[in-house]
N, C-alpha and C positions, 0 to 999 in steps of 0.2 A: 612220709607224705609224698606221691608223685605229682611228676607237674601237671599240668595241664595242657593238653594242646588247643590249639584254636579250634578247633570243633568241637571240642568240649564245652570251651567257653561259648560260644554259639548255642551248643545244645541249651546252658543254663542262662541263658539270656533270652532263649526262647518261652523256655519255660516259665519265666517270672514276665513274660513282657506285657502281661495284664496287667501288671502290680506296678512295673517300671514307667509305663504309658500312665495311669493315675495319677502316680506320684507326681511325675512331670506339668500333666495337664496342671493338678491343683498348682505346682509352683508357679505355673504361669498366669494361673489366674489369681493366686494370691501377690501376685509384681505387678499383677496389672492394677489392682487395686490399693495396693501399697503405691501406685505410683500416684494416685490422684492425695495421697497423705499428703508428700512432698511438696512443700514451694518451689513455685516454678521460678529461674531466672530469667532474665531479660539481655542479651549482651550488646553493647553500645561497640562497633569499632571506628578506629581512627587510621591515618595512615600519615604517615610526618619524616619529611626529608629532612636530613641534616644540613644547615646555612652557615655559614660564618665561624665553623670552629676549627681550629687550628692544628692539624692531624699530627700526632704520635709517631717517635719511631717505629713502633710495631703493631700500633691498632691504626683502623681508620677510621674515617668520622661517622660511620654508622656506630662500630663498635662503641665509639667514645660516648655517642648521646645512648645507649642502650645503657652503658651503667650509670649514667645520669637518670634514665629514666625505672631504673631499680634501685636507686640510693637510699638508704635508711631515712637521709633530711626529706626525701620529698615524699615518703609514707607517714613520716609523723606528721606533716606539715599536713596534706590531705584529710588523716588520721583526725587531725584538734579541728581542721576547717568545718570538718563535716561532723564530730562527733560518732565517729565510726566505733568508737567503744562500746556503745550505746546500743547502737545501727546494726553491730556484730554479735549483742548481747556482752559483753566483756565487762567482769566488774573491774572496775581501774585498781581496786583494792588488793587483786589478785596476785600473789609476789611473781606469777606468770606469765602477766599481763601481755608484755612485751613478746613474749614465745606467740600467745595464743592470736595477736592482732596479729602477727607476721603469718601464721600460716593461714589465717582467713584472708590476709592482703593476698598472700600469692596465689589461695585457691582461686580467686575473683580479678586478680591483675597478671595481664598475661603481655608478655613485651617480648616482642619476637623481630628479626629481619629478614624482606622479602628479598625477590630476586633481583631485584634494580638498586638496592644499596640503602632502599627505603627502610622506613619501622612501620610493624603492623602492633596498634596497640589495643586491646582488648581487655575489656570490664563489665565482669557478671555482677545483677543484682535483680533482685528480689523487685524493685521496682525501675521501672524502665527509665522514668526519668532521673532517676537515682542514678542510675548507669554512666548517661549521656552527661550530667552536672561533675560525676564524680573523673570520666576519662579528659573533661575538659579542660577540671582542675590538677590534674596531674599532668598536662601537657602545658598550662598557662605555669605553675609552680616548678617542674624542669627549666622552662626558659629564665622564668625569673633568678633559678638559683645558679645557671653558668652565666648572667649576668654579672650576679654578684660576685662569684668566684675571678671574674674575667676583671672586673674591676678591683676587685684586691687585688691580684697581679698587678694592672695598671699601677695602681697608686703606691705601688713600691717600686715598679721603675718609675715612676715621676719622682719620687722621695731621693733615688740613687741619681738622678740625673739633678736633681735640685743640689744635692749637695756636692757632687761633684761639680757643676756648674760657679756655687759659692766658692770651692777649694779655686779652681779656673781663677776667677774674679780678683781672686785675693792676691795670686801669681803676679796679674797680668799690673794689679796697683805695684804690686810693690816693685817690677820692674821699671816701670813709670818713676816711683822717687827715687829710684838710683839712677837712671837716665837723666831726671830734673836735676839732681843733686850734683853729676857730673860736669852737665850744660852749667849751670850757677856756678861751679868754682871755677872751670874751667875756658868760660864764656866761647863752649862749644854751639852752632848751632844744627850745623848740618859735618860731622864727621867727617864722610866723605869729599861734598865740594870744599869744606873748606882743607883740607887735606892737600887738594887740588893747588887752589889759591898759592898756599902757604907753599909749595914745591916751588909754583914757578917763582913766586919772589928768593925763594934760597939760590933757584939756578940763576937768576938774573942778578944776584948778591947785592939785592937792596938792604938796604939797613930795616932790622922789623921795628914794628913800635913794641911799645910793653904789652899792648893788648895782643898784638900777634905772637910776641913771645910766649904767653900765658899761655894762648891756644894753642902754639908747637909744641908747648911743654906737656900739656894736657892731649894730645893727637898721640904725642909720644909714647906716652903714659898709658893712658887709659883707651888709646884706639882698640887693641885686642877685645876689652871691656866691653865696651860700648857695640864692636860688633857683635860680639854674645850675646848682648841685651837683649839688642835688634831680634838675633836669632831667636832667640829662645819667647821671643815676644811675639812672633809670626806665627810660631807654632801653638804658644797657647790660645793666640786669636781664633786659632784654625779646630783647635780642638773647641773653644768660646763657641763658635758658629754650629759645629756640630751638634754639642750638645742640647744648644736652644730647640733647632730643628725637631732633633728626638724629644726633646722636653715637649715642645709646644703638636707634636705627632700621639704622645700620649694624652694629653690635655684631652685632645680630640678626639681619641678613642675612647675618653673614661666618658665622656661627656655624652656620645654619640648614644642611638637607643637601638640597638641591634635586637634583630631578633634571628634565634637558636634552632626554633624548630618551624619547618615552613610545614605548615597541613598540608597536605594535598587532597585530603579525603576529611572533612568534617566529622565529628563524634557523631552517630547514628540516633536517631530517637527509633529503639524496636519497638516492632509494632507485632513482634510474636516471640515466643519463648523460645529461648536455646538448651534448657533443659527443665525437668527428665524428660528424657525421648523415651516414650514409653516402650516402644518395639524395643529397644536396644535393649532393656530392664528385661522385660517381658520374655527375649530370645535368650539373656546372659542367663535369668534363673531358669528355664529351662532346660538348659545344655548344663551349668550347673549340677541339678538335681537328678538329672538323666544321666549324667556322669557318677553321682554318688551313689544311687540307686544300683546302678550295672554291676561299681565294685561291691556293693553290701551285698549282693545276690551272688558276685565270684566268692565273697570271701565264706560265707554261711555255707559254701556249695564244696569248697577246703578245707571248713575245717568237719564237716560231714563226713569226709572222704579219710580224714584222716581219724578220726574218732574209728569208722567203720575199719582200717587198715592195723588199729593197735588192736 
């Protein structure tokens, strides 16, 4: 079999281009009329800046709300709102069920981000205000669920700071009754000034009474003590104070009603279809079939050539 050079090809390209030109035409008028078969879609967009979320070592808060706004919770949750099983034809009975909703969600949910750090979010259907209900609810059901998620957080450091807070508390009593307990056997009141007191009557060498004795004896004794107490009492009040802070910073954060995603751009009610583009149909099967056609005519024209050369 020899090859073919391009003027060969040419020559049988010419020669069939009655047949090639038919062929074509019919494909395009059969796309064009296959195209009115087709249900047309509608597509609703949206446009949604990221607010209040809390950025990533290595994504930012577009990225972060972009797989919020692809998460499996907020398609099913769409999914059962709308009855999109139904909507999509899906029998729920189908052990595939789950495959076949996700690839009609993705052909119809398109989530993408612009050049300003925005989300561009887009949703095709068959009915327009189908579109516009269904990108709503997926942008109302995103917010809701990094609420939820953001409030679990929450309420696990309020949980950590509650019980550290308790553990705090329970220190700060019990430094209190060995403090109490000291003062009482000791008839300490102030450590220090009386400290004070009790020197200068030593250096003046008055006689003490019993109750000043008990307290030099107890100054003696338990001063180290009692300055630890002090210490170690300052510091859990100071740790006491912080805590409450954080404590009562999350209170207010769990309580607050944030919202995740700011619109900038409202879900669209379309008022004309975004597909089939009939031209695009119409050109694709054409070049198609005017591409197949060329080869069937090179190839009947090789293997001619080569029947003829055996």
């Amino acid at each position: 079999m020899k090859n073919f050079k391009t003027q060969e090809i040419i020559d049988v390209l010419l020669k069939n281009k009655n047949s090639i030109i038919l062929a074509t035409i019919i494909a395009g008028a059969c796309a064009y009329a296959a195209s009115f078969l087709i249900k047309p879609k509608y597509k609703s967009i949206a446009v949604v800046y990221p607010l209040n979320l809390t950025p990533g070592s290595e994504e930012s808060n577009t990225e972060q709300l972009i797989q919020y706004f692809n998460s499996e919770e907020i398609k099913y949750a769409v999914a059962e709102q709308f009855d999109l099983y139904s909507h999509y034809k899906i029998d729920r009975k189908d052990p595939l069920v789950k495959n076949y909703l996700g690839l009609m969600y993705k052909e119809n949910v398109s989530v993408s981000p612009t050049l300003y750090e925005s989300i561009n979010l887009e949703v095709l259907d068959t009915d327009p205000v189908m579109a516009q209900k269904l990108n709503y609810a997926i942008i109302k059901r995103t917010d809701s669920l990094i609420m939820a998620i953001k409030r679990k957080n929450i309420s696990d450091y309020i949980s950590n700071y509650q019980n550290q807070l308790t553990k705090t508390e329970h220190v700060i009593d019990s430094l209190l009754k060995c403090e109490q307990n000291l003062r009482k056997t000791y008839k300490i009141m102030d450590h220090r000034a009386m400290s004070k007191a009790v020197a200068k009557l030593l250096v003046k060498g008055d006689k003490l009474s019993a109750i000043q004795d008990t307290i030099l004896t107890g100054l003696f004794i338990k001063y180290p003590e009692l300055t630890e107490i002090y210490r170690r009492m300052e510091t859990e009040k100071g740790i006491r104070e912080f805590l409450k802070k954080e404590l009562d910073k999350n209170k207010l954060d769990y309580n607050s009603k944030l919202s995740f995603c700011n619109v900038v751009s409202s879900p669209s009610l379309p008022d004309k279809k975004a597909s089939p583009v009939r031209l695009v149909l119409v050109i694709s099967a054409m070049l198609s079939v005017f591409a197949l056609a060329s080869i069937f005519f090179i190839y009947l024209s090789i293997r001619g050539n080569s029947k003829y050369a055996e």
